[in-house]
ROMIGU-949934 format. One record per residue: residue number from 0; residue in one letter; z, x, y of N, C-alpha, C, CB in turn. Coordinates in steps of 0.2 Angstrom, whole numbers, plus 5000, padded with zeros to 4 digits. Each point is the difference from the previous one (the first is absolute). Glycine has a CB too. Layout:
<rs>
NUM_a_Z_X_Y_Z_X_Y_Z_X_Y_Z_X_Y .
...
</rs>
This chain:
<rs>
0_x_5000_5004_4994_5000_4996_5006_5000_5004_5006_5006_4991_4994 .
1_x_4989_5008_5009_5003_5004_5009_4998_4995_5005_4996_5014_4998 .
2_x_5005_4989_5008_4999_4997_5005_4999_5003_5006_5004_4993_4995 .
3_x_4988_5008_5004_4997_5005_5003_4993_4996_5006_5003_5008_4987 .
4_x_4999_4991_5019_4995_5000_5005_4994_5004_5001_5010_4996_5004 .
5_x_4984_5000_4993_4997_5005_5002_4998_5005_5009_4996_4993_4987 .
6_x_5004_5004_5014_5002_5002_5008_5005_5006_5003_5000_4988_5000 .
7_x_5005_5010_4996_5004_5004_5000_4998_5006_4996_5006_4990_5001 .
8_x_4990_5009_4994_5000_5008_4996_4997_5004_5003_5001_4996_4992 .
9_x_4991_4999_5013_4997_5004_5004_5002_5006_5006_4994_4989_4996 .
10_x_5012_5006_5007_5003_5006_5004_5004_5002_4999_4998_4997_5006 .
11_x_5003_5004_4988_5006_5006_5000_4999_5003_4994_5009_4996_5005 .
12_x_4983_5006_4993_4997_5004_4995_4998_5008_5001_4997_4989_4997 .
13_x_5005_5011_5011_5000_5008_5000_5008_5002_4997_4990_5001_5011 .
14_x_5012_4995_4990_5010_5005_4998_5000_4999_4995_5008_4999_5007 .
15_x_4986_4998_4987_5002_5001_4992_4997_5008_4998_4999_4986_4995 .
16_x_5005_5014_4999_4998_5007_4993_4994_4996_4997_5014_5005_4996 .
17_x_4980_4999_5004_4995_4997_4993_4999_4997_4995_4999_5006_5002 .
18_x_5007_4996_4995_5003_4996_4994_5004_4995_5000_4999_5008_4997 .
19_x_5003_4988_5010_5006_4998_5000_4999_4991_5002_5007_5014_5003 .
20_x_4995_4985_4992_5001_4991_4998_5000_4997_5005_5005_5001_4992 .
21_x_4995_4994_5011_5003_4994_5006_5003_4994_4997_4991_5004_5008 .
22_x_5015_4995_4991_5004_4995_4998_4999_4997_5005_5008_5003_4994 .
23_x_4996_4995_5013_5002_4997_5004_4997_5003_5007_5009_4997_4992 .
24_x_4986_4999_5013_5000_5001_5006_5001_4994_5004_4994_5010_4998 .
25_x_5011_4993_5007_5002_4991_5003_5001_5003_5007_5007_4992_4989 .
26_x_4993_5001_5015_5000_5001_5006_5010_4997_5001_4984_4998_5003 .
27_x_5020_5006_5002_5004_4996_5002_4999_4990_5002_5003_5014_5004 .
28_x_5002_4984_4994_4998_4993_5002_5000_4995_5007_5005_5002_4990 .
29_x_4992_4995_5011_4999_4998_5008_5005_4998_5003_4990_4998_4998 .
30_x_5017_5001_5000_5006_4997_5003_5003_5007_5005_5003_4989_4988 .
31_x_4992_5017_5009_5002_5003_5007_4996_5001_5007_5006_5005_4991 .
32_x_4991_4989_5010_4997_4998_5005_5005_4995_5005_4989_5002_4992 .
33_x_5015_4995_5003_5004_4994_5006_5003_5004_5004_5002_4990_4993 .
34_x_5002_5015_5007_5004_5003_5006_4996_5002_5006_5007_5002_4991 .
35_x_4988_5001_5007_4996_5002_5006_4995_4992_5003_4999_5016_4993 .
36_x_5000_4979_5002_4996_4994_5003_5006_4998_5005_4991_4995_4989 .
37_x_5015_5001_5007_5007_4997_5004_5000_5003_5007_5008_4999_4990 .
38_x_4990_5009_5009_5004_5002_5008_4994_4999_5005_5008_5012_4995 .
39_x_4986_4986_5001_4994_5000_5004_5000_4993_5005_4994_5008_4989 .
40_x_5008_4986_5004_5002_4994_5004_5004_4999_5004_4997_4997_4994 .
41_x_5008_5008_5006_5006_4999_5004_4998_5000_5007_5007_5003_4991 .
42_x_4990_5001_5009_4998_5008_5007_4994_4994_5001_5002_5017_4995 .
43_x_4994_4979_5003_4995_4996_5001_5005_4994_5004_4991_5004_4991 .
44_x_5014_4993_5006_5001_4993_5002_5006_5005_5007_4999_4989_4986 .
45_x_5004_5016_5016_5005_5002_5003_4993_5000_5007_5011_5009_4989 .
46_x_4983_4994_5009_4995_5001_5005_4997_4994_5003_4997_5011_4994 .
47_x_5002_4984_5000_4998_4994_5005_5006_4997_5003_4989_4998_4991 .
48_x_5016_5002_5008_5006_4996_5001_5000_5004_5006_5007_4995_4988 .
49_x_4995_5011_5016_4997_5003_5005_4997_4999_5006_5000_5004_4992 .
50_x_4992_4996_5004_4993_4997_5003_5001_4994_5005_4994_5004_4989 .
51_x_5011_4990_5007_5000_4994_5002_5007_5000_5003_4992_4994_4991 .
52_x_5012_5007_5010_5005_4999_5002_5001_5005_5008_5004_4996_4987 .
53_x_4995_5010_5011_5000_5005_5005_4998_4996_5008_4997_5010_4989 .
54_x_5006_4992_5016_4997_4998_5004_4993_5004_5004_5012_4996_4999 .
55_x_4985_5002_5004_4993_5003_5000_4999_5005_5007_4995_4988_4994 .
56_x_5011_5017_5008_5003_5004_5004_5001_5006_4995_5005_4992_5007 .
57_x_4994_5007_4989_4999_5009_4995_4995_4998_4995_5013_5004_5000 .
58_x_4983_4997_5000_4993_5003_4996_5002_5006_4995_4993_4998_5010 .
59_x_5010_5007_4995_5001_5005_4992_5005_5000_4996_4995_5008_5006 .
60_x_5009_4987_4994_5005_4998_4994_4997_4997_4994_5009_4998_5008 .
61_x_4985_4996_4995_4996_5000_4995_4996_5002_4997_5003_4995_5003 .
62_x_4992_5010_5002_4995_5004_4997_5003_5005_4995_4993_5000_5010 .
63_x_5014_5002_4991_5004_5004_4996_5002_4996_4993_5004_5007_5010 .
64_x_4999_4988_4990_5000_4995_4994_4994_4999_4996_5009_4995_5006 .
65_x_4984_5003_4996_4994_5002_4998_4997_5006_4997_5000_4994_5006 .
66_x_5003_5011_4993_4999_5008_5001_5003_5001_4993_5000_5003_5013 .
67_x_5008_4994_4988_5005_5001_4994_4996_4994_4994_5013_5003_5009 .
68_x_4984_4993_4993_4996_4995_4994_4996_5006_4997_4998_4987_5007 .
69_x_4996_5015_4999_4994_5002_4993_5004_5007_5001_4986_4994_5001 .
70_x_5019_5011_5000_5002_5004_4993_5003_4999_4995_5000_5005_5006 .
71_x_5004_4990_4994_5001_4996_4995_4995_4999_4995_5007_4996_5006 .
72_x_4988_5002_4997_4993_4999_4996_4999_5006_4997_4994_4991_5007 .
73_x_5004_5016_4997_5000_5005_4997_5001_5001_4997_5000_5002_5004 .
74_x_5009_4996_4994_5003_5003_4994_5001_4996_4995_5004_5007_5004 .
75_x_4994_4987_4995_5000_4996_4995_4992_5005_4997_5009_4986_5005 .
76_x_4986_5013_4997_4995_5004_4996_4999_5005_4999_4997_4995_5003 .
77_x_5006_5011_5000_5003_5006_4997_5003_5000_4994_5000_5004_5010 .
78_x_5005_4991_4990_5002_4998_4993_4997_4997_4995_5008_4999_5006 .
79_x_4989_4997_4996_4996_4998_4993_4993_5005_4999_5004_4986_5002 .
80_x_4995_5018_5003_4995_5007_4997_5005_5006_4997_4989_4997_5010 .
81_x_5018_5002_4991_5002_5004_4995_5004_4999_4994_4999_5002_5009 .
82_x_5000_4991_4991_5001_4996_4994_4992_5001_4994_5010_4991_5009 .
83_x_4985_5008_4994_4992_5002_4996_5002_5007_4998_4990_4995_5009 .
84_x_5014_5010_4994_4998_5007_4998_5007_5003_4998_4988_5003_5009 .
85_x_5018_4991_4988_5005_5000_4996_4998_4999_4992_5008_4996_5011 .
86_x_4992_5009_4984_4998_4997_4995_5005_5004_4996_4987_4997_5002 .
87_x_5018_5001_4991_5002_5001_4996_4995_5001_4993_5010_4995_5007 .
88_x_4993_5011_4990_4994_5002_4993_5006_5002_4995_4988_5005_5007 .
89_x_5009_4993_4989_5003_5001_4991_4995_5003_4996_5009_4990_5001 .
90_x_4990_5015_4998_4996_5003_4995_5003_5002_4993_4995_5003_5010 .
91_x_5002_5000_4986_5004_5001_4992_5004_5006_5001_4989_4995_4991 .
92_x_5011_5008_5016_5004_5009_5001_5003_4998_5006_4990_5011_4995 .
93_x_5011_4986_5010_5004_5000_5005_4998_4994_5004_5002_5014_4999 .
94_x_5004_4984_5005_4999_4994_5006_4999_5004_5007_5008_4991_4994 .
95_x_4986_5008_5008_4998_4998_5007_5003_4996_5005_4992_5002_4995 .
96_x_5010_4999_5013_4998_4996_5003_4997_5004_5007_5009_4992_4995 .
97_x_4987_5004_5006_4995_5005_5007_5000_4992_5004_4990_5012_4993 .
98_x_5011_4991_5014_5003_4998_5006_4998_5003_5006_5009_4998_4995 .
99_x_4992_4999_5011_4997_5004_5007_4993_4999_5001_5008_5009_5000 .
100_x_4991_4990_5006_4994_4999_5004_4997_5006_5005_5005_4989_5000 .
101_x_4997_5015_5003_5000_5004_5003_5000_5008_4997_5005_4990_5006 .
102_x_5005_5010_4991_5000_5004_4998_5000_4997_4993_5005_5006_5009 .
103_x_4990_4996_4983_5001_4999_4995_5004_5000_4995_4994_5002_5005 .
104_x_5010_4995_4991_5008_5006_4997_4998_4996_4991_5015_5000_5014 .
105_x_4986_5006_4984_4998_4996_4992_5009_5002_4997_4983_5004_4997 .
106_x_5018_4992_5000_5006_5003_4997_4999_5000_4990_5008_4996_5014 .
107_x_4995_5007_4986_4999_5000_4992_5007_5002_4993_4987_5004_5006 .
108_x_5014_4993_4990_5006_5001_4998_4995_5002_4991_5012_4991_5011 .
109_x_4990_5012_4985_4994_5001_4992_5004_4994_5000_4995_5015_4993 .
110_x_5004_4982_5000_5005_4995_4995_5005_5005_4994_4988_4990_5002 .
111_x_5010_5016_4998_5005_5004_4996_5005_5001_5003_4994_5005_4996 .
112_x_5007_4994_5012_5005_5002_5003_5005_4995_5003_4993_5008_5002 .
113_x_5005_4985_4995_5003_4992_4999_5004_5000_4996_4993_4995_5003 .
114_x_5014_5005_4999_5004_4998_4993_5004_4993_5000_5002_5013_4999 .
115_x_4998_4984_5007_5001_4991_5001_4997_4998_5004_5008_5000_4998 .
116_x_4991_4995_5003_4996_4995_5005_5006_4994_4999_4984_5002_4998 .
117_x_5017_4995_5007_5004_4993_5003_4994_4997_5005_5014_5005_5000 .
118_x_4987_4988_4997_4995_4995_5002_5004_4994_5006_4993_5001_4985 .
119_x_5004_4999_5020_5006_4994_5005_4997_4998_5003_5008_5005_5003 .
120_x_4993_4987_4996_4997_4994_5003_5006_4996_5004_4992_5000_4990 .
121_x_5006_5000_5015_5004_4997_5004_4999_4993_5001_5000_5010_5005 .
122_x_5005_4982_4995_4996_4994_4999_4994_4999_5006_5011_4994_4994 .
123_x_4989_5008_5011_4993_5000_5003_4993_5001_4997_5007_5004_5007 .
124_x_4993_5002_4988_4997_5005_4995_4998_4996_4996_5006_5009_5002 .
125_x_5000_4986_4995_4998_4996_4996_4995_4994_5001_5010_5005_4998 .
126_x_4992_4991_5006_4996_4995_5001_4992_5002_5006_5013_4993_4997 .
127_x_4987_5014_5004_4993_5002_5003_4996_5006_4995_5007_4999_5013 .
128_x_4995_5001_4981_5001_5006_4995_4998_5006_5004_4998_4993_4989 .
129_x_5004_5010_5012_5002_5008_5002_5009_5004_4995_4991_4996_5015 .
130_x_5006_5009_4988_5007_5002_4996_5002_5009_5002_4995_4990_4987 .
131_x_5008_5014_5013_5000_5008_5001_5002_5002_4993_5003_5000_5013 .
132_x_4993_5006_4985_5001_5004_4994_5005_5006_5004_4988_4997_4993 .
133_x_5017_5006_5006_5003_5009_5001_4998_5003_4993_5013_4998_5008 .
134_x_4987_5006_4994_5000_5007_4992_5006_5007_5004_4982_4999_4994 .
135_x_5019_5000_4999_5005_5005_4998_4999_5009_4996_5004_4986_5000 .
136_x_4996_5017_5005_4998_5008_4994_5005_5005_4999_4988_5001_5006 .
137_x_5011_5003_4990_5005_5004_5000_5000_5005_5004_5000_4997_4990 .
138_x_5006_5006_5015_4999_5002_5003_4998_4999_5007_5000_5002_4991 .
139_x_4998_5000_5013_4999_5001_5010_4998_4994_4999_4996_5012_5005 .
140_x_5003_4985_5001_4998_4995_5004_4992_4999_5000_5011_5002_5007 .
141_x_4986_4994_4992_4992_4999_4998_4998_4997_5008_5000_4997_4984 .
142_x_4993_5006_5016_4996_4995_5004_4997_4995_4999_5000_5006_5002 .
143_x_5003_4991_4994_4997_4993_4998_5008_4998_4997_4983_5001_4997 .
144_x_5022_4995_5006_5004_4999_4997_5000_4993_4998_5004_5008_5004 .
145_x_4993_4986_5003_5002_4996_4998_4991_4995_5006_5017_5005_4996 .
146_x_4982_4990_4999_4993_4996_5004_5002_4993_4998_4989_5009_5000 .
147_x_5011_4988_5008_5004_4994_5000_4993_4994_5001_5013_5005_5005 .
148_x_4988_4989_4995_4996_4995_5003_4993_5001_4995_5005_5000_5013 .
149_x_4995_5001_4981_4995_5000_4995_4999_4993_4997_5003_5013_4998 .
150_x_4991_4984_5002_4998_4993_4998_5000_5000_4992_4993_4999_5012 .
151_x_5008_4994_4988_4999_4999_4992_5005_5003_4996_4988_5001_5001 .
152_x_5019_5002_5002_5001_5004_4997_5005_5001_4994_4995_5001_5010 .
153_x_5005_4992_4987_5001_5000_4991_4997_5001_4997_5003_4995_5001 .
154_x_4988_5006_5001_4997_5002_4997_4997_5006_4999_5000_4991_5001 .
155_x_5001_5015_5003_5001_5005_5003_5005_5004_4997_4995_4995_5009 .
156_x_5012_5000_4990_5005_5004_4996_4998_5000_4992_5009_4997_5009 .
157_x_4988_4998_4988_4997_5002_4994_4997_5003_5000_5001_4992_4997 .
158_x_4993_5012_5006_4997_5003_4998_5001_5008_5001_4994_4990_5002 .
159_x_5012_5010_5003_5001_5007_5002_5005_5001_4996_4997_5001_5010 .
160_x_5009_4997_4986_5004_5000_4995_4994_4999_4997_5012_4997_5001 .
161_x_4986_5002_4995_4995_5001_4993_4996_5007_5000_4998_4987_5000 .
162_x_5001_5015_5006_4995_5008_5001_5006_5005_5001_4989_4995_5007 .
163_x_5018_5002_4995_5004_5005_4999_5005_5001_4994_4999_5000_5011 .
164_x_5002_4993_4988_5005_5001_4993_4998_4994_4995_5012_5004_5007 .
165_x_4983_4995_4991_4996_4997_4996_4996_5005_4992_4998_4993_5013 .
166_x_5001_5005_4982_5000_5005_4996_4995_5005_5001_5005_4992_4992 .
167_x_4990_5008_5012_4997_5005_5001_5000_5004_5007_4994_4994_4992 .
168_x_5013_5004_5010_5001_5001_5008_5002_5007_5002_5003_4988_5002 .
169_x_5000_5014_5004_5002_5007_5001_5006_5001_4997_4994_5002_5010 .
170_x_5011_4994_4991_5008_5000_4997_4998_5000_4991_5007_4990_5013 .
171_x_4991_5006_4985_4998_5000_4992_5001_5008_5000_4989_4989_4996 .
172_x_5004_5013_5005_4995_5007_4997_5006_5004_5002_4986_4998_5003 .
173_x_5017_5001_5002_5007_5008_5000_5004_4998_4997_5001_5005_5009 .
174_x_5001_4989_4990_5006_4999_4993_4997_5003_4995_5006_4990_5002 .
175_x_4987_5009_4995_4999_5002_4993_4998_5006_5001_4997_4990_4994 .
176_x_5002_5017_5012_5000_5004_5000_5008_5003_4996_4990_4998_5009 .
177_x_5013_5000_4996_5008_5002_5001_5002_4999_4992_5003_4995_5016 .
178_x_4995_5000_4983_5004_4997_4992_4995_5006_4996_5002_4983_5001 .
179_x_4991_5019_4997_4998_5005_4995_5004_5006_5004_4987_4995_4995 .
180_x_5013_5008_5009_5005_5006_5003_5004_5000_4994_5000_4999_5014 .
181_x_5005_4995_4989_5006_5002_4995_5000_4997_4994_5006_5001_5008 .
182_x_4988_4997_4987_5000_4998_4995_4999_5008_4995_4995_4987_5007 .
183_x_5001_5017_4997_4996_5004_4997_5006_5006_4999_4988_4997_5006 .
</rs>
């Protein structure tokens, strides 16, 4: 089973290995767009409520409250063009996430170097399905510790538990390493 965008695979097929599988490429989910839309309407209804009330003896209180509308606008679309070029990857050798507009940032963690994942749904999460995966490594602090607001994301935890601790997954294959070590 995967759940693989082809879309997704297209833009972030320069940071794979040759060989290397694509389980999962997914975009963050779109519920992180309402904080930046809310502030947008707010700053809209604050601007018109302004516009009409204001008395017509200051002009540049309102041209200014107009101003604070479209950068608002600004950044609600900067956001959702940085939400296009937010993608989460799960390949058969390590998790991706690549992020940034400007500045580019790939982060990467192998799957050998997973030794837990915790799965958190918040009831928001629930009834919008989204959800946040953390991983856990041995050792230092990772670049990829934790990606929140991932859609679908019951279905996303089956598949990434199955690629990591599933009978052909990375967790398996080092136990039955570790187990002939000391068998032998």
């Amino acid at each position: 089973m995967e759940a693989v965008s082809p879309g997704g695979r297209a833009r972030v097929e320069r940071y794979l290995l040759p060989n290397e599988r694509v389980v999962i490429t997914v975009r963050r989910h779109w519920v992180v767009l309402v904080p930046p839309i809310a502030l947008t309407v707010a700053v809209f209804v604050a601007a018109a409520w302004i516009d009409v009330h204001l008395p017509g003896g200051v002009p540049g209180v309102r041209d200014l409250a107009w101003l604070g509308f479209l950068a608002s606008v600004g950044w609600v679309l900067w956001q959702v063009w940085e939400r296009q070029s937010d993608w989460f990857v799960v390949t058969d050798e390590r998790l991706l996430r690549t992020y940034g507009i400007l500045t580019r940032k790939v982060a990467i963690m192998p799957l050998m170097k997973v030794t837990d994942m915790s799965y958190n749904v918040s009831p928001v999460g629930r009834l919008l399905h989204y959800g946040e995966f953390v991983f856990e490594s041995a050792g230092q602090e990772q670049a990829l510790r934790s990606v929140s607001f991932l859609p679908d994301s019951a279905q996303l935890f089956g598949v990434l538990s199955t690629e990591l601790f599933g009978p052909e997954g990375v967790a398996s294959s080092r136990y039955r390493r570790r187990r002939v070590q000391i068998d032998d």
